[in-house]
KEKE-3310 file (N, C-alpha, C; in steps of 0.2 Angstrom, whole numbers, plus 5000, padded with zeros to 4 digits):
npx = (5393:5394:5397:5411:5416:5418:5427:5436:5449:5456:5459:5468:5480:5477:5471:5461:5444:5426:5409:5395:5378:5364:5353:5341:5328:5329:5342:5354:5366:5374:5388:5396:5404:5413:5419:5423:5433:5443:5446:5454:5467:5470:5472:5469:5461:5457:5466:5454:5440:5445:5440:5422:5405:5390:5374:5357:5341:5331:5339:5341:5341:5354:5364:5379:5384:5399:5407:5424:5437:5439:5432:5417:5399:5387:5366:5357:5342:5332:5332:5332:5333:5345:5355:5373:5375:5387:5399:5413:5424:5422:5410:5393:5381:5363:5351:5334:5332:5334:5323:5313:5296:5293:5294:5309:5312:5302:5298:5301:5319:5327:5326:5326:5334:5347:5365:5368:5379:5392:5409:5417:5417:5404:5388:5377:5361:5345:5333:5323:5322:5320:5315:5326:5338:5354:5357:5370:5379:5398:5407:5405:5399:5385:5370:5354:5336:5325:5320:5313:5307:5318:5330:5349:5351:5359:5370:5388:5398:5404:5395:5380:5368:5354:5340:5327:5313:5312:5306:5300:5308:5321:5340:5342:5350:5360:5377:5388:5398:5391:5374:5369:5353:5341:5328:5324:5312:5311:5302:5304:5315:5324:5331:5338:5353:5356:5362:5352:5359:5361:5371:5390:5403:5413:5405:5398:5405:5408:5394:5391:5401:5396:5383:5387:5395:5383:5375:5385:5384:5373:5363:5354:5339:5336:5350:5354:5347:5347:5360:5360:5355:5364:5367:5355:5349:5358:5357:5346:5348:5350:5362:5364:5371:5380:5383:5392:5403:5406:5414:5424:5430:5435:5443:5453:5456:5463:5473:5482:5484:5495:5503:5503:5503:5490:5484:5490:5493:5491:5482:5468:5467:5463:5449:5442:5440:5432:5420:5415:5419)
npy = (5194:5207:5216:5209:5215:5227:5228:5219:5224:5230:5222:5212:5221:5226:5238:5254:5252:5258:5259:5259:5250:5245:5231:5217:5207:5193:5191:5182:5178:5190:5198:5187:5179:5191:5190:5178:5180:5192:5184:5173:5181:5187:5178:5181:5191:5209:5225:5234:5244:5243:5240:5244:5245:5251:5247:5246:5245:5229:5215:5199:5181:5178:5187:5195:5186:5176:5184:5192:5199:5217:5221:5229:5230:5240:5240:5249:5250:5231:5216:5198:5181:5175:5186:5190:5175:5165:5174:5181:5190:5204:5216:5220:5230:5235:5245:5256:5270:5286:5295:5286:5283:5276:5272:5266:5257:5250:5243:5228:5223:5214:5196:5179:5171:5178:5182:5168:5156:5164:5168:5179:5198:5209:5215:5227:5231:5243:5242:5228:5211:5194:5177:5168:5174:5175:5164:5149:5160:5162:5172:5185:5202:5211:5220:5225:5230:5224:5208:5191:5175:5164:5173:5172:5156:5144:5151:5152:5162:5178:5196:5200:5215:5219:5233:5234:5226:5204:5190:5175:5162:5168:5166:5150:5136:5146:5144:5152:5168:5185:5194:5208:5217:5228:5234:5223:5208:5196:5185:5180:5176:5157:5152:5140:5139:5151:5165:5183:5197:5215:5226:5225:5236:5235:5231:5241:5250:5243:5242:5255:5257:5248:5254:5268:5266:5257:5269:5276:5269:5265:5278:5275:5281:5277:5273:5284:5291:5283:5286:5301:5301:5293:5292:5289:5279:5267:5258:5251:5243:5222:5211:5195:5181:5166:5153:5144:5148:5161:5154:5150:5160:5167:5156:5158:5172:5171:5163:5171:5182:5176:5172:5161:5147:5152:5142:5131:5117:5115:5124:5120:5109:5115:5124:5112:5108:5118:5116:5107:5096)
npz = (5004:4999:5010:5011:4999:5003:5013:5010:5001:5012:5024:5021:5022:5035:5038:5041:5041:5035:5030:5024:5020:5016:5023:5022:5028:5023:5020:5029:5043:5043:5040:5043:5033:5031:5046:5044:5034:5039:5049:5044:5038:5049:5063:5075:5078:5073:5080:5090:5084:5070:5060:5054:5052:5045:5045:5037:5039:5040:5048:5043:5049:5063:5061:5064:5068:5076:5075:5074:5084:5083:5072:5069:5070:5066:5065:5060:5063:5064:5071:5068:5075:5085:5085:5084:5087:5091:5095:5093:5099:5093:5090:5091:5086:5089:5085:5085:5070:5071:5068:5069:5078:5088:5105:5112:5123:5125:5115:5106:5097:5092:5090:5096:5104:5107:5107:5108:5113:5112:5115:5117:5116:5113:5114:5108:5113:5106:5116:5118:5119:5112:5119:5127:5129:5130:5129:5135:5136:5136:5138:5132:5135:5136:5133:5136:5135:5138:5143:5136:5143:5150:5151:5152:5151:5155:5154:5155:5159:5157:5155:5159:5156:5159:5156:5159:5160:5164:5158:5163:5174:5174:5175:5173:5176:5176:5178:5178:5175:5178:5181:5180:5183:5180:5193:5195:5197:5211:5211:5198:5194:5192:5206:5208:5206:5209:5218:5222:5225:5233:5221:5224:5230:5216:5209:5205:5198:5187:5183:5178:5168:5159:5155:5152:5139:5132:5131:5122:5112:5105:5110:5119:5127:5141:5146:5148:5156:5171:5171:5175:5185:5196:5207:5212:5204:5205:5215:5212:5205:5205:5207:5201:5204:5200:5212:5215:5204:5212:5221:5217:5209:5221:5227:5218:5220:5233:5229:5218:5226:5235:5225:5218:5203:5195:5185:5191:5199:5213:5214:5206:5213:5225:5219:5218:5227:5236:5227:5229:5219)
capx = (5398:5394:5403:5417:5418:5418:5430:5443:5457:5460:5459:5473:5482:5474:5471:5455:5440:5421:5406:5387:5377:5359:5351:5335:5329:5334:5350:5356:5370:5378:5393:5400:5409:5416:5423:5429:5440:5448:5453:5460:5472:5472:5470:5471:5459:5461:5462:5445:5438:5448:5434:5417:5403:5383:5369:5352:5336:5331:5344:5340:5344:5360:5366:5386:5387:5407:5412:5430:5439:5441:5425:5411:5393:5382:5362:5350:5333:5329:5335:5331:5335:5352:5359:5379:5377:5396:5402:5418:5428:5419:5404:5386:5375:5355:5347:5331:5331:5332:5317:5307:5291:5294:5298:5314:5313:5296:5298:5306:5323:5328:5321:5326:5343:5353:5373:5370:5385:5398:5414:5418:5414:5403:5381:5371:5356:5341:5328:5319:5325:5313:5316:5332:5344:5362:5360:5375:5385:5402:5411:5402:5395:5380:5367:5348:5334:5322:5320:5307:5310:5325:5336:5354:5350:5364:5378:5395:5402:5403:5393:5373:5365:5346:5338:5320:5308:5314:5302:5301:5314:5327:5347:5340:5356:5366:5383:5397:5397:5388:5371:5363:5345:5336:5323:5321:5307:5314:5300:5303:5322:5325:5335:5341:5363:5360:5361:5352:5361:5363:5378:5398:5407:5419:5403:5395:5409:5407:5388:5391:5404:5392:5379:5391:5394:5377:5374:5388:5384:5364:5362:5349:5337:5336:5357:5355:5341:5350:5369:5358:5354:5367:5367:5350:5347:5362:5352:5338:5350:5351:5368:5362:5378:5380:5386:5398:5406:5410:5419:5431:5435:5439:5449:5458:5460:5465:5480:5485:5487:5499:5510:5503:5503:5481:5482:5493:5488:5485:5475:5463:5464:5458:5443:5439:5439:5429:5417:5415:5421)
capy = (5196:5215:5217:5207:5218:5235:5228:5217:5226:5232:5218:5210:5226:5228:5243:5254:5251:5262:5257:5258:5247:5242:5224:5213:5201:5187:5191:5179:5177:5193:5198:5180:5179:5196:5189:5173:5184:5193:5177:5171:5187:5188:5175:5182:5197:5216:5231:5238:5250:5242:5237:5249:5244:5251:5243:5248:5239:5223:5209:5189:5177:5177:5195:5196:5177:5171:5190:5192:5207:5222:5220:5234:5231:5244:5239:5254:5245:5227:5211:5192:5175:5172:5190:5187:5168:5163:5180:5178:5195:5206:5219:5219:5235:5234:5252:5261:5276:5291:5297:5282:5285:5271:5271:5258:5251:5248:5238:5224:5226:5207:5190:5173:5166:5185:5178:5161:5153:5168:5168:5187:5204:5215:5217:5232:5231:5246:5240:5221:5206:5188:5174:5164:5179:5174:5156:5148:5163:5160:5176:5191:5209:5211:5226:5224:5235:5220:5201:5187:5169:5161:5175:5168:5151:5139:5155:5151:5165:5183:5199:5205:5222:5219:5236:5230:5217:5200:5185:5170:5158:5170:5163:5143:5133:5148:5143:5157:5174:5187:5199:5215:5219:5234:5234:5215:5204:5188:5179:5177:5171:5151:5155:5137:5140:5159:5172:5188:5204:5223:5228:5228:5239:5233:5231:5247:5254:5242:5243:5261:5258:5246:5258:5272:5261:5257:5274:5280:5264:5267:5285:5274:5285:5273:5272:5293:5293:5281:5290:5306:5301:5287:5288:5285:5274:5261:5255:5247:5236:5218:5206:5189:5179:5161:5154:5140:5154:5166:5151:5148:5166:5167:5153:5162:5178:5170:5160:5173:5185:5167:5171:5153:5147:5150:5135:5124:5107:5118:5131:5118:5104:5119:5124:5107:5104:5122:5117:5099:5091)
capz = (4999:4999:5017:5010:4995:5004:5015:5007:5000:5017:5028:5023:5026:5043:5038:5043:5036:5036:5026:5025:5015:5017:5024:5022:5032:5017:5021:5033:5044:5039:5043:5044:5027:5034:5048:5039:5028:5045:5055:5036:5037:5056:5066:5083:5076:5074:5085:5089:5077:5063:5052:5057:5046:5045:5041:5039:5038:5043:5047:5045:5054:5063:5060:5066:5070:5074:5071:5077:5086:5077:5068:5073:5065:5070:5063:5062:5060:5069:5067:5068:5081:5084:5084:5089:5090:5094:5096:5096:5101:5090:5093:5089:5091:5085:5088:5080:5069:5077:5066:5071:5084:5092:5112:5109:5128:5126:5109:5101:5094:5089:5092:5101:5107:5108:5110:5111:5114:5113:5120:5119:5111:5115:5111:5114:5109:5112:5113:5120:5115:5114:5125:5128:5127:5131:5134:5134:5133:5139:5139:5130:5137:5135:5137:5132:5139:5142:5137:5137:5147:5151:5151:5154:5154:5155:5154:5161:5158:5153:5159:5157:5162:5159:5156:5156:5162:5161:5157:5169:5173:5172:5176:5174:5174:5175:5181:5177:5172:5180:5178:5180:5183:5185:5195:5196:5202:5210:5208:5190:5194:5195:5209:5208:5205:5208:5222:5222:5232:5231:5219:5228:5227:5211:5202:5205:5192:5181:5178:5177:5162:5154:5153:5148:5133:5128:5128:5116:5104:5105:5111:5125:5134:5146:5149:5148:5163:5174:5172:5175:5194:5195:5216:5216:5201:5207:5221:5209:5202:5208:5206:5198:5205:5203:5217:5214:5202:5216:5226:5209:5210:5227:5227:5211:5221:5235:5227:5215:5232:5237:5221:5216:5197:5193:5182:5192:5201:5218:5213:5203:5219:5230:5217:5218:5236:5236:5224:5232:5214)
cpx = (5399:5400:5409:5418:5421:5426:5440:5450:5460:5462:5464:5479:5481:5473:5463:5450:5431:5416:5399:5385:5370:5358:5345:5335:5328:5340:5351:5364:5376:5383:5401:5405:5415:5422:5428:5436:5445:5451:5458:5466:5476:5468:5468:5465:5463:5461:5456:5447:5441:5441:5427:5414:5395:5380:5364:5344:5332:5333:5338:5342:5353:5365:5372:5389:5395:5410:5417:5432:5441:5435:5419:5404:5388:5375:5357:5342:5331:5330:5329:5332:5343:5357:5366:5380:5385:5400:5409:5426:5426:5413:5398:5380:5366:5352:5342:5333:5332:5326:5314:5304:5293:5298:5303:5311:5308:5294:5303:5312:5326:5325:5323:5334:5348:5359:5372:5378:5391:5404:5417:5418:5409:5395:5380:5364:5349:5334:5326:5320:5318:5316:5325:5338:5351:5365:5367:5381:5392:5407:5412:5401:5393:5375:5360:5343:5326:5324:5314:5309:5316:5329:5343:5353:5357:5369:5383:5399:5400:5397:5386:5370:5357:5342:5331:5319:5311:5307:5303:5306:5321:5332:5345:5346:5362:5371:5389:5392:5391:5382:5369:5359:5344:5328:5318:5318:5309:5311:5300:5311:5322:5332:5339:5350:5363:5359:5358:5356:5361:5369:5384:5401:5410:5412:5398:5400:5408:5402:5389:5396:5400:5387:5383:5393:5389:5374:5377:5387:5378:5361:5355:5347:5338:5343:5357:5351:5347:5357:5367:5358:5358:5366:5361:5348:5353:5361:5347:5342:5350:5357:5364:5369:5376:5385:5393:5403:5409:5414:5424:5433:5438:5445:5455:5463:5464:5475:5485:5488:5496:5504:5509:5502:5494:5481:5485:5488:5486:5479:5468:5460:5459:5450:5439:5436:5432:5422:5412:5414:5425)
cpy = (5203:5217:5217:5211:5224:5233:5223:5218:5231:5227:5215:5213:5227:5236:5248:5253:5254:5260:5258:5256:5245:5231:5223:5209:5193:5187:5188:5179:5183:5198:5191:5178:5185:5195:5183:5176:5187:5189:5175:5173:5188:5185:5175:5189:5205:5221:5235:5244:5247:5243:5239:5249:5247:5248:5244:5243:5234:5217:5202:5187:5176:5182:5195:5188:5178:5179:5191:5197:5212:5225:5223:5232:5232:5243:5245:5251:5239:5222:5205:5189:5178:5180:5188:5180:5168:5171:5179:5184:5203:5210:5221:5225:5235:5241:5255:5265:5282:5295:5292:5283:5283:5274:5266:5253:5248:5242:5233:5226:5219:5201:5187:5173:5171:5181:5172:5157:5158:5169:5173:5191:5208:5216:5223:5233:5240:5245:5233:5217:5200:5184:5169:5168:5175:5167:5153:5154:5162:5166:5182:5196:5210:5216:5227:5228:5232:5212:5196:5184:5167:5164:5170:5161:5147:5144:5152:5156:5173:5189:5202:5209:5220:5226:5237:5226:5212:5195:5179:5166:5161:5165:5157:5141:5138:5146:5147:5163:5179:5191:5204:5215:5223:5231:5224:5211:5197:5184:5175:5173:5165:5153:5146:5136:5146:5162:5178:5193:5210:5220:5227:5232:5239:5234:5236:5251:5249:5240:5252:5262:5255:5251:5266:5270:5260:5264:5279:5275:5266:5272:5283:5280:5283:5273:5280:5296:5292:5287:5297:5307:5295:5286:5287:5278:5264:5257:5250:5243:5230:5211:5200:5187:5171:5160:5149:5144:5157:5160:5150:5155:5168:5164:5156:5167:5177:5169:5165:5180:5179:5169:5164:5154:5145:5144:5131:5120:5111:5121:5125:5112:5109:5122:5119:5104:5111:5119:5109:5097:5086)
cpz = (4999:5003:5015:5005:4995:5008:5014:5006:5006:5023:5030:5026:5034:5043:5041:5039:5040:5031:5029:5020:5018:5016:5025:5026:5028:5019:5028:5037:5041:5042:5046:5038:5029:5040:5047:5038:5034:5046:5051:5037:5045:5060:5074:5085:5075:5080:5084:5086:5072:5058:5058:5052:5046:5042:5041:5036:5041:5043:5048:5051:5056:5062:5064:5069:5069:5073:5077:5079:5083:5072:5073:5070:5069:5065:5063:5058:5067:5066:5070:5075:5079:5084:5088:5090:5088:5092:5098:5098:5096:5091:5087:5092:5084:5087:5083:5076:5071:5073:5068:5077:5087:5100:5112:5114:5130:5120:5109:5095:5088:5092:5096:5100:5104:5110:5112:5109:5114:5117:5122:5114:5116:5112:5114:5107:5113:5109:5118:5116:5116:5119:5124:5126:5131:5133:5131:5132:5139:5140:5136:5135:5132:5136:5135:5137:5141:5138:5140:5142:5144:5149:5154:5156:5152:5153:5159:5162:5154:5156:5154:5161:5155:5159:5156:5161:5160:5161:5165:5169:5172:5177:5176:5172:5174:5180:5182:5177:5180:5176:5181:5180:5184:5185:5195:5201:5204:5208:5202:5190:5197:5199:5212:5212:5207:5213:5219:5227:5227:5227:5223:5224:5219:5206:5199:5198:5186:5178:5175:5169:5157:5150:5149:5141:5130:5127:5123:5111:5102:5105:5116:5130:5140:5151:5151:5157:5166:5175:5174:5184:5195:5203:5217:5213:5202:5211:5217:5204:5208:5203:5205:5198:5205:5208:5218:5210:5203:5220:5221:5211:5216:5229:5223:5214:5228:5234:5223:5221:5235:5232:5216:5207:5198:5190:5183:5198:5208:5219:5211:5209:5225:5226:5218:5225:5236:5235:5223:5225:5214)
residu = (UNK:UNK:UNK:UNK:UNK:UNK:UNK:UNK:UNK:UNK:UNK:UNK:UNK:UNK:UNK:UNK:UNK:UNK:UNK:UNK:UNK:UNK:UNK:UNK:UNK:UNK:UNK:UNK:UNK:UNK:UNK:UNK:UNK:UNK:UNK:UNK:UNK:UNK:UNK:UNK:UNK:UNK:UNK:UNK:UNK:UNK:UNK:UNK:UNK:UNK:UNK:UNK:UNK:UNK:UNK:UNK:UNK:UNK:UNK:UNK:UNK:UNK:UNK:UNK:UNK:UNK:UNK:UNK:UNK:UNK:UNK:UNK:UNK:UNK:UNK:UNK:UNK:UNK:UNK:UNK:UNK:UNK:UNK:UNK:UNK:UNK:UNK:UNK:UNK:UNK:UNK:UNK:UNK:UNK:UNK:UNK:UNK:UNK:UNK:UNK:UNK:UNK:UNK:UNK:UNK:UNK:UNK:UNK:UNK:UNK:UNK:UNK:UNK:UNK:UNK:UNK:UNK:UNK:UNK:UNK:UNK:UNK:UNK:UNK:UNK:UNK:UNK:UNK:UNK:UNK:UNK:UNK:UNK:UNK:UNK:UNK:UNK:UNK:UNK:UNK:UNK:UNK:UNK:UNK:UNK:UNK:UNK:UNK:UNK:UNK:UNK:UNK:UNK:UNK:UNK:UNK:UNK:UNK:UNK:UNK:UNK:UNK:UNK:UNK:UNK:UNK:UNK:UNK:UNK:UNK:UNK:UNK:UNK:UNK:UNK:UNK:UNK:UNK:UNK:UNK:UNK:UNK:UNK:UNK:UNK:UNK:UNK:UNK:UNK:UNK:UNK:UNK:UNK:UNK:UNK:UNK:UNK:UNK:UNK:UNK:UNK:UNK:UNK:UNK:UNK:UNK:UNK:UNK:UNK:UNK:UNK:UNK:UNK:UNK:UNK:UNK:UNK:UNK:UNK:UNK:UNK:UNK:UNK:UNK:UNK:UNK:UNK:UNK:UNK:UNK:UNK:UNK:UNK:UNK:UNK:UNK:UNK:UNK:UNK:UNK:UNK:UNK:UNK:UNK:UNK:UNK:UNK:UNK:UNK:UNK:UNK:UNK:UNK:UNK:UNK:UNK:UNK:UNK:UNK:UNK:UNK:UNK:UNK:UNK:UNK:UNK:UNK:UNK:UNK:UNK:UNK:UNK:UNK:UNK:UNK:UNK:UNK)
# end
């Protein structure tokens, strides 16, 4: 209700909105009355930076759940499970103190099921996440600087850069989306649905912009290193592609080269044929 207090009489304006306000980890799900009140006003959300909120301390459970485009909530402290669950265009950043000892990428910054379910927005976390980060994410970016087991399990969708160790089992079930790793062990990847290779071309810039991002939202040593020696540190990444995935886009870039309508009956018969569905 706070959030919604500081932010209200502007929202329905669309007007800009700035705020700071302390959080407990009682406080649950916060920021989701927040973005309630947006979608209400603006259903399609706002332009980014509209509404840019701080928060300090330690969030509950569910810290930026559902939050809509437009909507910033930057946490200085450490949060709970569920950071982002259904992320739904909307950005989620978790970063220490900058007076605190702590080495971030060496600790824990929030807990279990990081973006579960999300469709899009934008995390950055600095710091180590627990286990089952981004399952079921559908269409988020994402940027964590380690995580437990079962990273990306059952993702379809949506882009993660791994900054960090992951636990076992990483991409199990993943189907869509792609990831990032540095310096990844494959033995810890269910290599099931998923290919590993070096970077291409295309995605060589857009880890490079990831990371340029999680260092202006977090001020990441770890994003600072890397960007410092970019031609050598861009090597020690590894592409986590599922592989039915890359046949769908192919056929995509194919047809849309063709002139073809993407979501008519051809395009979909040759995914199918591709994808042997």
């Amino acid at each position: 209700n706070t959030l919604v207090d500081i932010a209200a009489p502007a929202i329905e304006r669309g007007e800009p909105v700035r705020g700071v306000s302390a959080v407990r980890n009682v406080n649950r799900t916060v920021g989701t009355m927040l973005g309630h009140t947006v979608t209400k006003s603006h259903p399609h959300g706002l332009p980014d930076g509209t509404i840019e909120l701080t928060l300090t301390g330690s969030g509950g459970q569910s810290f930026g759940a559902f939050l809509p485009a437009g909507v910033t909530l930057t946490l200085i402290g450490d949060s709970n499970d569920y950071v982002g669950k259904g992320l739904s265009g909307g950005r989620v950043v978790v970063r220490p103190d900058k007076a605190s000892p702590i080495v971030a990428e060496d600790n824990v910054i929030a807990g279990n099921v990081i973006g579960y379910g999300a469709t899009s927005g934008e995390i950055y976390l600095r710091g180590r996440t627990g286990e089952r980060f981004c399952v079921r994410n559908s269409g988020a970016t994402a940027v964590v600087e380690g995580v437990g087991d079962h990273g990306c399990e059952y993702m379809t969708g949506g882009r993660v850069l791994v900054l960090g160790p992951t636990g076992r089992n990483f991409a199990a079930g993943m189907s869509g989306g792609v990831a990032y790793v540095l310096d990844l062990r494959a033995e810890l990847v269910n290599s099931e649905l998923v290919d590993l290779m070096p970077l291409r071309d295309a995605d060589i810039d857009v880890v490079r912009r990831m990371l340029e991002a999680h260092h202006a939202w977090t001020e990441s040593s770890v994003a600072a290193r890397l960007l410092a020696d970019w031609e050598q540190a861009r090597s020690r990444f590894t592409l986590v592609l599922p592989r039915d995935y890359q046949l769908v886009l192919d056929v995509r870039e194919a047809a849309q080269a063709e002139g073809l309508d993407l979501d008519g009956t051809e395009v979909w018969n040759r995914i199918m044929e591709a994808s042997h569905g």
